[in-house]
C-alpha positions as CSV (number, residue, x, y, z in Angstrom):
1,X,173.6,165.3,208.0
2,X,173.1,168.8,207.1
3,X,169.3,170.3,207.1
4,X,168.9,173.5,205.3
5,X,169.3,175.6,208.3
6,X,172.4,174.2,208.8
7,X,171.7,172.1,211.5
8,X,174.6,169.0,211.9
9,X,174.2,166.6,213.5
10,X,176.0,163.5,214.2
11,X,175.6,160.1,216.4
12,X,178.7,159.6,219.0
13,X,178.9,155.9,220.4
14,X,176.0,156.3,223.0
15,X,176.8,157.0,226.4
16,X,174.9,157.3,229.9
17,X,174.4,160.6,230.6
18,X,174.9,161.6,234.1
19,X,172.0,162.2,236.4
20,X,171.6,166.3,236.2
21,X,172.1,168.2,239.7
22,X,169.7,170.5,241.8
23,X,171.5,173.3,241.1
24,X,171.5,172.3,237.0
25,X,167.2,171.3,237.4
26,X,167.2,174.5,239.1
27,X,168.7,176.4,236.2
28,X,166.4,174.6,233.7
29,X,163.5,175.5,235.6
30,X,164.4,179.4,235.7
31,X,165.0,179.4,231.7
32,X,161.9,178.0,231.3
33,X,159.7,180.4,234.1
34,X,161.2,183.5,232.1
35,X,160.7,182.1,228.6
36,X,157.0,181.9,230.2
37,X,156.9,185.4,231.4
38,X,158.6,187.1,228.9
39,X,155.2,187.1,226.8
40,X,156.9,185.9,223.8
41,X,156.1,183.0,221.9
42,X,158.8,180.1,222.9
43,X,159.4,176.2,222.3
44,X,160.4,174.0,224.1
45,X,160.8,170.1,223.6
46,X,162.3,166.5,224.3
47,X,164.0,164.3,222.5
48,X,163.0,160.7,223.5
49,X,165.6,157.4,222.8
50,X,163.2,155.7,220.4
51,X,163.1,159.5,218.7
52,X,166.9,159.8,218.5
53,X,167.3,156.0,217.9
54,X,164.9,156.3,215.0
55,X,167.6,159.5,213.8
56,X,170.0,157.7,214.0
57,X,168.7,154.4,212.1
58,X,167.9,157.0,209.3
59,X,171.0,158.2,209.5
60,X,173.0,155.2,208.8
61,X,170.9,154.1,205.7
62,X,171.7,157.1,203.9
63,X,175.4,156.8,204.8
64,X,175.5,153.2,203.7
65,X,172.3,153.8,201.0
66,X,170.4,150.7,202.4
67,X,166.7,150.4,202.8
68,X,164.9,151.7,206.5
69,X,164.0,148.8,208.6
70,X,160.2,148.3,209.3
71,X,160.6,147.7,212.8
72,X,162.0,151.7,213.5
73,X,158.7,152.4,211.9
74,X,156.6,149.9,213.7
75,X,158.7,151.0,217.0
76,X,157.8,154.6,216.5
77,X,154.4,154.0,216.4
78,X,154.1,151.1,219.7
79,X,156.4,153.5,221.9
80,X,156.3,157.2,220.7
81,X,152.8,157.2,218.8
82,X,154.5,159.0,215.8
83,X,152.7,156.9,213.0
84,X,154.4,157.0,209.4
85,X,152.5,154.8,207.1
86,X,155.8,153.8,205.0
87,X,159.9,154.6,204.2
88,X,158.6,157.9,202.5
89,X,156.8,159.3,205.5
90,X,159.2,158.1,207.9
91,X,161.9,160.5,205.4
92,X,159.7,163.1,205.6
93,X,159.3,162.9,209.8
94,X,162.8,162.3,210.2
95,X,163.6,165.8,208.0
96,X,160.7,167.6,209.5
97,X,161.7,166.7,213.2
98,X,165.2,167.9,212.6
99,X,164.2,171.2,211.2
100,X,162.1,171.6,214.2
101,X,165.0,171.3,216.5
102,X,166.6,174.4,214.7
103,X,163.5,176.1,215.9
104,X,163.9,175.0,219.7
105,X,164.2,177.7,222.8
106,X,165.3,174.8,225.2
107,X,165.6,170.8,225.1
108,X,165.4,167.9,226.8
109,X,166.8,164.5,226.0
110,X,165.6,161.2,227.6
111,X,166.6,157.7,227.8
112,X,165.6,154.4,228.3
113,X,167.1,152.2,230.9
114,X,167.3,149.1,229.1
115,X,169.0,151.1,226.0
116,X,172.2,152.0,228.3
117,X,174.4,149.6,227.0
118,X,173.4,149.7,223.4
């Protein structure tokens, strides 16, 4: 999918990321204590798995032009508190959240245990 800031982005088969060192925390850290003193305004965010899962979901229904499920929705709101009232909202979110990731200084991406194998 292409956002009008010419974002792409694309789903590879999920894998387990491996567990980031000291030295790469470290690094993370420092990015963010000068974004912090530099004075300047900066953004910094995380992508969660029911976030990226949800992405994804939307993802696919365009490609195969079939209808969201109600349970991404319902799942967004029990576990990430992101409340879109129907498919048309949930659109919106999904377009508006990717736009705000062409905005980002720095990211981080989390993932749920139990979602390692999926």
């Amino acid at each position: 999918m292409e956002v009008s800031t010419g974002l792409k982005i694309f789903r590879p088969p999920f894998t387990k990321m491996p567990t980031p060192t000291p030295e790469e925390i470290n690094a993370g850290a420092e990015k963010i204590i000068a974004s912090m003193s530099s004075g300047k305004p900066f953004f910094i965010g995380r992508n969660g798995s029911t976030e990226l899962e949800s992405i994804g979901h939307y993802m696919d229904c365009k490609r195969h032009n079939t209808p969201f499920s109600p349970n991404i929705i319902r799942r967004l709101q029990r576990v990430s508190g992101i409340w879109p009232a129907n498919a048309d909202t949930f659109e919106k979110w999904v377009k508006d959240y990717l736009i705000s990731l062409t905005n980002i200084n720095g990211v981080s991406s989390g993932w749920y245990e139990p979602m390692a194998d999926y």
